[in-house]
PAFI-857605 format. One line per field, with one value per residue (C-alpha): z negated, x, y. Coordinates in nm, 3 decimals. Layout:
up	c(Z, ...) $
east	c(X, ...) $
north	c(Y, ...) $
This chain:
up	c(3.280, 3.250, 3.241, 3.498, 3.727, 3.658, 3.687, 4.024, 4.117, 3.939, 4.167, 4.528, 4.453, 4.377, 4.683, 4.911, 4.792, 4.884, 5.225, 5.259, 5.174, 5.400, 5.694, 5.667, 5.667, 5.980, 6.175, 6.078, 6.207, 6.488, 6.607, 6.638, 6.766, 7.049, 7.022, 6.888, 7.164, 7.362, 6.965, 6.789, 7.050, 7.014, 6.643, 6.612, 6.789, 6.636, 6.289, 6.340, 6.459, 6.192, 5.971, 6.103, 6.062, 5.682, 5.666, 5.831, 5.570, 5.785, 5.648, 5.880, 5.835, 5.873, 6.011, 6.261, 6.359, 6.402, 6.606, 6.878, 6.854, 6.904, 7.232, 7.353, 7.347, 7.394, 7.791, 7.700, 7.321, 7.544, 7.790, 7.495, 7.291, 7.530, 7.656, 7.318, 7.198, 7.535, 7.474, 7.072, 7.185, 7.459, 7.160, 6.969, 7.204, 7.261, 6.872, 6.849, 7.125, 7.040, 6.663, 6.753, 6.878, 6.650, 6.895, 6.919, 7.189, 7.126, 6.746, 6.899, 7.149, 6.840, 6.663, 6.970, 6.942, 6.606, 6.650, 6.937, 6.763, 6.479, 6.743, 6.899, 6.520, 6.479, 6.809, 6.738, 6.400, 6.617, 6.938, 6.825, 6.542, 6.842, 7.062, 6.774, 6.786, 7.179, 7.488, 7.755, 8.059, 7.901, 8.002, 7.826, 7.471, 7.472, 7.652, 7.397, 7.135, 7.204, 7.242, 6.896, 6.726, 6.847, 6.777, 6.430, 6.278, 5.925, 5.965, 6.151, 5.867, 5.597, 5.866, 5.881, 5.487, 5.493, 5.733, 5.505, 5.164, 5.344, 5.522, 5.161, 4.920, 5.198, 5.168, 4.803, 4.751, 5.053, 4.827, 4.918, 5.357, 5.360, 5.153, 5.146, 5.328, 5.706, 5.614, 5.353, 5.621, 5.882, 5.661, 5.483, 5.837, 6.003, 5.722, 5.768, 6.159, 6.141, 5.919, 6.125, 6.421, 6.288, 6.181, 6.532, 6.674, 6.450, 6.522, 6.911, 6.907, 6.690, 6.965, 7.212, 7.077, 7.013, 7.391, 7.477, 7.258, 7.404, 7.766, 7.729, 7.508, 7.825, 8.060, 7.880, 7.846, 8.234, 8.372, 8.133, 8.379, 8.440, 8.097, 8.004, 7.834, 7.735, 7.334, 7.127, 7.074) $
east	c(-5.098, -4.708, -4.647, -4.868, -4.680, -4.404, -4.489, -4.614, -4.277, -4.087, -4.280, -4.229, -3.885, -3.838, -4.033, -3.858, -3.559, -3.678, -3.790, -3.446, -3.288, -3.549, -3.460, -3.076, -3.123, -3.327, -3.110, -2.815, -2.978, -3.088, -2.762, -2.595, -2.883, -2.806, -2.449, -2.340, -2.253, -2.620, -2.790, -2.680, -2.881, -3.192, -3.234, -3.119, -3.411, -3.619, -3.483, -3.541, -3.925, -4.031, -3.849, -3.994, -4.345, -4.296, -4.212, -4.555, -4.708, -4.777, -4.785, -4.702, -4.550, -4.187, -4.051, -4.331, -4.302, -3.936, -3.927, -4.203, -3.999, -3.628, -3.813, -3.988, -3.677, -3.391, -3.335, -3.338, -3.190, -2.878, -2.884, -2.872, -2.615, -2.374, -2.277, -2.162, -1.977, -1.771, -1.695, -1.615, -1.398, -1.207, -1.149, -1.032, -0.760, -0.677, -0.655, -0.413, -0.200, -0.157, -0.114, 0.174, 0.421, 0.549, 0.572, 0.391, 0.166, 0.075, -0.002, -0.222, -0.412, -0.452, -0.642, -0.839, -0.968, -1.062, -1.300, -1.412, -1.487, -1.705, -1.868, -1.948, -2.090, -2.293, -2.444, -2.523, -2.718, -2.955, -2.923, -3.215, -3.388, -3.448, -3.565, -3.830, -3.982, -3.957, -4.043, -3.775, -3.581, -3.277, -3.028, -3.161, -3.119, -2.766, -2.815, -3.058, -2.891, -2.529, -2.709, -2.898, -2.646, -2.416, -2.688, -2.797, -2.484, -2.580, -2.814, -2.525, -2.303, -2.539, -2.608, -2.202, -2.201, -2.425, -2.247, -1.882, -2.101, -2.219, -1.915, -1.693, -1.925, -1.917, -1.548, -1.499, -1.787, -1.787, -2.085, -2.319, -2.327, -2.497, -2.789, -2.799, -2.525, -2.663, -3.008, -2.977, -2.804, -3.110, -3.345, -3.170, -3.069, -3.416, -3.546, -3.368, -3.356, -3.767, -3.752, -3.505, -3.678, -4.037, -3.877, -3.722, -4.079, -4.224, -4.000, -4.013, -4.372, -4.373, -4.146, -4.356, -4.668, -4.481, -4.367, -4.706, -4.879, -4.614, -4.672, -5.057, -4.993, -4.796, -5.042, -5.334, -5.067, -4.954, -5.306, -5.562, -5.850, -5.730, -5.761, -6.114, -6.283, -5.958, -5.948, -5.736, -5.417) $
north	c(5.902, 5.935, 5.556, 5.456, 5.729, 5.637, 5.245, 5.333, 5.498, 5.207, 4.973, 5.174, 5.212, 4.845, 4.765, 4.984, 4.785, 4.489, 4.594, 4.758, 4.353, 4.212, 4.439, 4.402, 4.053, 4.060, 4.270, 4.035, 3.758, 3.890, 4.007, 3.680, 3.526, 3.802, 3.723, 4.007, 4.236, 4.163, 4.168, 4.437, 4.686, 4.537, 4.486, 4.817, 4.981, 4.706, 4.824, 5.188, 5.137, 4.964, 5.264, 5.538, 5.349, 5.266, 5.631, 5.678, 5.516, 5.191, 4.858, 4.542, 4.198, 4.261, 3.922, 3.953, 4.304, 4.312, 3.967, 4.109, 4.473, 4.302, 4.136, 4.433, 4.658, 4.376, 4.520, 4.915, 4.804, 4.702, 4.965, 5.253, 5.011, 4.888, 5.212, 5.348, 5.001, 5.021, 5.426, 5.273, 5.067, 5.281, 5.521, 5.216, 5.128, 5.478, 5.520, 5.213, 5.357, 5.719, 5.692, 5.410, 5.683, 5.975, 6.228, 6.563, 6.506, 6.172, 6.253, 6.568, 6.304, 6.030, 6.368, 6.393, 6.103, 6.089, 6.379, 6.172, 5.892, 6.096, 6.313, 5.967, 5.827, 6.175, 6.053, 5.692, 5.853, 6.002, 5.775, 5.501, 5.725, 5.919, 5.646, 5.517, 5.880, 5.965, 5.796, 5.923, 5.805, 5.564, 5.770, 6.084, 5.923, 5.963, 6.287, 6.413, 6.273, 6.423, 6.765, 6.742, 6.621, 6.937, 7.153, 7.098, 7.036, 7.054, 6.744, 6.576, 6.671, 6.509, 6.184, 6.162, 6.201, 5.874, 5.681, 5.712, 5.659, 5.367, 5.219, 5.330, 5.145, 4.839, 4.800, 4.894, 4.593, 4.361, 4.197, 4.471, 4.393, 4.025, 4.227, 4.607, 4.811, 4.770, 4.824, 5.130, 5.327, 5.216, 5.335, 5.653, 5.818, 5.678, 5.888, 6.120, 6.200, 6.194, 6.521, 6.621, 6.589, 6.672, 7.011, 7.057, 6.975, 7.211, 7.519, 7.437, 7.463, 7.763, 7.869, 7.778, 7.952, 8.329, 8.328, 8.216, 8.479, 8.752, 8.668, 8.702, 9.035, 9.169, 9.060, 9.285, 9.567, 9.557, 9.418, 9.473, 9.380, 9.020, 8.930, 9.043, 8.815, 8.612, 8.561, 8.691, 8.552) $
C-alpha cells in the first residue's frame, strides 16, 4: 500500500516535471516566433491557461493546446503585455539615471523606483493568472490586478518570494532557463494565484450571502408582512 503510494507520487511528481520542461520550452519558442516583444504576451496567457487547467485536473495535448491558445489570445496577450514591458522599461531608464548621480534626491527617486518596479512584478504575478481565471474588459486586468495584489499582500509577498527564488537560481545556474526556470515560475505562481483567488471567491461570496441574509432579516424586522411566506434565511 505504502510503495504503490508512494510510486504513484514518485510518478506525478516526475510527470509534473516533465510538463513543467515541456511548457518552458513552448513558451520559449513561441516568443521568438512572436519576436519577442509581440511573443512574450501571448505565450504567456497561453502558458497560464493550460496551468490553471492541469491544476483542474484536465488532461490535453500540450503542443496542441498551447499553439491554438497562443493564437486565440495573441491580440489581448499583447494588449495586457505591452503595457507593462513599456512601464518596465520606463522604470529601467529611470533606474539607470537616478542611481548614476550620488546626490540625495536622486538616490531617494532611484528608491522610488525600485519599489516601483516590485510593485509592478507583484502585479505581473497576478496580471495573466488572473486573466486564465476571469473574463473582463482588457483594461481591468491590470486594474484588478494592481488592486489584488495591494490587497492581499501576504500572497504577493510569497508570489515575490517565487519570482527572486526563480530569477536567483537562474543566474546562479544559467543551465536551468533553456529547460526549467521560465516554466517552474508559470506553473508555481499559476498555482498559486488560483488558491489565491478561489479563496478570495470564496470569502466574497460568503460576504455576499451574510449581507444578503441581514438585509432579508431587517426586512421581516421593519416589514414583517412583505416577507410572509419568504424562507428562511
Amino acid at each position: 500500500m505504502l510503495a504503490g503510494s508512494f510510486s504513484a507520487k514518485a510518478y506525478s511528481f516526475f510527470d509534473t516535471l516533465l510538463w513543467i520542461a515541456c511548457l518552458n520550452l513552448l513558451w520559449i519558442v513561441f516568443s521568438i516566433a512572436g519576436l519577442g516583444v509581440f511573443g512574450v504576451g501571448p505565450a504567456t496567457a497561453a502558458a497560464q491557461i493550460l496551468v490553471r487547467r492541469r491544476v483542474r485536473g484536465e488532461a490535453a495535448p500540450l503542443l496542441r493546446a498551447f499553439t491554438r491558445e497562443f493564437g486565440r489570445n495573441f491580440g489581448r496577450g499583447n494588449g495586457l503585455a505591452l503595457p507593462v514591458i513599456l512601464a518596465g522599461s520606463a522604470l529601467g531608464l529611470n533606474w539607470n539615471y537616478f542611481s548614476a548621480s550620488g546626490d540625495l534626491l536622486s538616490q531617494l527617486m532611484a528608491a522610488g523606483v525600485f519599489l516601483a518596479a516590485i510593485f509592478l512584478v507583484a502585479v505581473v504575478c497576478h496580471l495573466f493568472p488572473m486573466f486564465a481565471r476571469y473574463e473582463l474588459p482588457l483594461p481591468q486586468y491590470l486594474v484588478m490586478s494592481s488592486r489584488f495584489a495591494f490587497r492581499h499582500l501576504a500572497g504577493t509577498a510569497i508570489l515575490l518570494f517565487v519570482t527572486a527564488a526563480a530569477l536567483y537560481a537562474s543566474l546562479a545556474l544559467p543551465g536551468l532557463i533553456p529547460f526549467f526556470s521560465i516554466g517552474a515560475w508559470l506553473y508555481v505562481t499559476g498555482w498559486l494565484c488560483d488558491r489565491f483567488f478561489a479563496a478570495n471567491d470564496e470569502s466574497v461570496t460568503a460576504a455576499a450571502e451574510a449581507i444578503g441574509a441581514a438585509e432579508v432579516s431587517d426586512a421581516r424586522h421593519h416589514h414583517p408582512a412583505a416577507t410572509i411566506g419568504a424562507p428562511v434565511a
